[in-house]
C-alpha positions in Angstrom: 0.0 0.0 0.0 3.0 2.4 0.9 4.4 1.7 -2.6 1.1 2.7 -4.1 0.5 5.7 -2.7 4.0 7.3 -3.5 3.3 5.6 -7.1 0.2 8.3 -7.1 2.4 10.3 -5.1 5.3 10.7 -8.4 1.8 11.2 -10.6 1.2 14.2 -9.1 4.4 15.6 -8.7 4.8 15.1 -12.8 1.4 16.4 -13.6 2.5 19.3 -10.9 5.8 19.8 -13.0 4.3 19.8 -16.2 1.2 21.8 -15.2 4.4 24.4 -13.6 6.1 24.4 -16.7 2.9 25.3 -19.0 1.9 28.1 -16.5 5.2 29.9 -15.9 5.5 31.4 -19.3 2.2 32.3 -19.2 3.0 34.0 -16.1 5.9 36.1 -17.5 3.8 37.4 -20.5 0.1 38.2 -18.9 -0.4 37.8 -15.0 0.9 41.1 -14.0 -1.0 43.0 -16.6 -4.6 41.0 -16.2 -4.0 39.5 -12.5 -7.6 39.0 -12.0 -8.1 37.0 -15.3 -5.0 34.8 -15.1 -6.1 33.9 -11.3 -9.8 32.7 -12.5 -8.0 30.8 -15.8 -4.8 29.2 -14.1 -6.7 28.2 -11.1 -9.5 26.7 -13.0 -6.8 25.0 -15.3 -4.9 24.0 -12.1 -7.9 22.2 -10.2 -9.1 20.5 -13.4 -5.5 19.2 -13.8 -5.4 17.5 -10.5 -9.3 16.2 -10.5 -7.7 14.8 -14.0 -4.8 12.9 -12.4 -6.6 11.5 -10.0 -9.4 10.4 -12.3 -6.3 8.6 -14.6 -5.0 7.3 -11.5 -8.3 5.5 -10.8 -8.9 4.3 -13.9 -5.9 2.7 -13.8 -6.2 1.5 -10.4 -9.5 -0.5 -11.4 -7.7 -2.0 -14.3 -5.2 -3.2 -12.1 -7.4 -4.3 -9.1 -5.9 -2.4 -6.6 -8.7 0.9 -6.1 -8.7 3.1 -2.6 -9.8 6.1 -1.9 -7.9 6.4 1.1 -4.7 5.5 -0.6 -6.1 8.3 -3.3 -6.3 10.7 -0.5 -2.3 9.7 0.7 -0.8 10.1 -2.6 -2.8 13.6 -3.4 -1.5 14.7 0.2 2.4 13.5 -0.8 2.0 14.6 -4.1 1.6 18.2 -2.8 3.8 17.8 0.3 5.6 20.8 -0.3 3.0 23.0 -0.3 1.3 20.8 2.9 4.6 22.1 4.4 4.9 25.8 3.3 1.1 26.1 4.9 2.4 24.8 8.3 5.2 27.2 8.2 2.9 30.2 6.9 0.3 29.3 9.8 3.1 29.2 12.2 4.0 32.6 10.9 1.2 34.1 11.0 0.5 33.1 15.0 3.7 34.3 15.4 4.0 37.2 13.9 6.9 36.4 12.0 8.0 36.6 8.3 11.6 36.3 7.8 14.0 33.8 7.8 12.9 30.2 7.4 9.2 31.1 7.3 9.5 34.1 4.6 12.0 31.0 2.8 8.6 29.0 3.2 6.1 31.6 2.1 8.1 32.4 -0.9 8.1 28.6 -2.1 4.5 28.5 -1.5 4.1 31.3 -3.3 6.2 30.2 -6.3 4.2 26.9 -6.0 1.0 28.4 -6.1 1.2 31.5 -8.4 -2.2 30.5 -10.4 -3.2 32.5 -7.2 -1.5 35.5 -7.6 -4.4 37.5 -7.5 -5.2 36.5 -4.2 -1.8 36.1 -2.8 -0.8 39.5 -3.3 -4.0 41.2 -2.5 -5.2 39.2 0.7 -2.0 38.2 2.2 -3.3 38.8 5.6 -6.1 36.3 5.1 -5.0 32.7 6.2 -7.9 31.1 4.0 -6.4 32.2 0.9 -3.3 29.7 1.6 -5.4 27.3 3.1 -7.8 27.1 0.0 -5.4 25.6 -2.9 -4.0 22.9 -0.5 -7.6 21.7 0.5 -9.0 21.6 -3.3 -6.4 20.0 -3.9 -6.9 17.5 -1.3 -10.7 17.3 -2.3 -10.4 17.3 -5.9 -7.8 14.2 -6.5 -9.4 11.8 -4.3 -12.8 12.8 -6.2 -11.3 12.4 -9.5 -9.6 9.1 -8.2 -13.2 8.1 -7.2 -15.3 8.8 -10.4 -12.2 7.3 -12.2 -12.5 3.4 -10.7 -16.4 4.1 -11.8 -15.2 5.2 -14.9 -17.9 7.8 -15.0 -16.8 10.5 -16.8 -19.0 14.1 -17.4 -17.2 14.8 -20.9 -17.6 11.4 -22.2 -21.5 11.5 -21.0 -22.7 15.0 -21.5 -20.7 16.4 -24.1 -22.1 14.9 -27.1 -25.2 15.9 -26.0 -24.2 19.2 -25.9 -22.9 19.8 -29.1 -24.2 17.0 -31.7 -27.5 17.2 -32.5 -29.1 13.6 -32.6 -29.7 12.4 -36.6 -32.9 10.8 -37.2 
């Protein structure tokens, strides 16, 4: 079980990467100028991303017999470790009162990590929630994705063609 969950673990840190590597030029060319805009995009792109790994992951894991939702949860929480640590470090920071050193080194990796939020992180820094709210989707959304991917239910594969094709007598 330990071996699977750091197998969904290395998922999420490539998905991460790759997801990382997309937004960062992005970044660079738009965020400061329309902060508002790339925070809705990103963050909608980001979230999708990782209901979409975990909904690989379970797919997957059904084909290969070996489906948990608690193991989902464990490699979603490993795969973001990181950032699960940067948040401890910010909260101790903010009970403290303290942002240099360690915990500045801390909010400044979370901050890198999490840029989709930029919007929020630089307007309502003072408000805990707005660090609290990627790491929880997060959390929530791969172990939902995991879920509806051992069903294989999928909303696109379902819905969409209903959507746009019109049925042909």
């Amino acid at each position: 079980m330990i071996m699977h969950i750091f197998k969904l673990a290395r998922r999420n840190w490539g998905g991460y990467l790759f997801l990382l590597m997309i937004y960062w030029p992005i970044f660079f060319s738009i965020a400061f100028d329309f902060p508002k805009i790339f925070t809705v995009i990103m963050s909608l792109g980001y979230f999708c991303g990782t209901y979409s790994l975990g909904w690989r992951a379970g797919k997957s894991d059904l084909q290969q017999g070996d489906d948990s939702i608690k193991t989902a949860f464990w490699g979603g929480f490993f795969g973001i470790i990181i950032s699960i640590v940067s948040l401890i470090f910010i909260i101790i920071g903010k009970i403290t009162g303290i942002n240099s050193g360690i915990i500045g080194l801390f909010w400044d990796i979370y901050t890198f990590l999490h840029f989709h939020f930029v919007y929020f992180l630089t307007n309502y820094h003072n408000n805990l929630l707005v660090y609290i709210v990627p790491v929880a989707l997060v959390l929530f959304l791969y172990p939902l994705g995991y879920h509806f991917g051992t069903k294989k239910f999928s909303l696109i594969d379902k819905y969409f063609p209903k959507i746009f094709y019109k049925k042909s007598n």
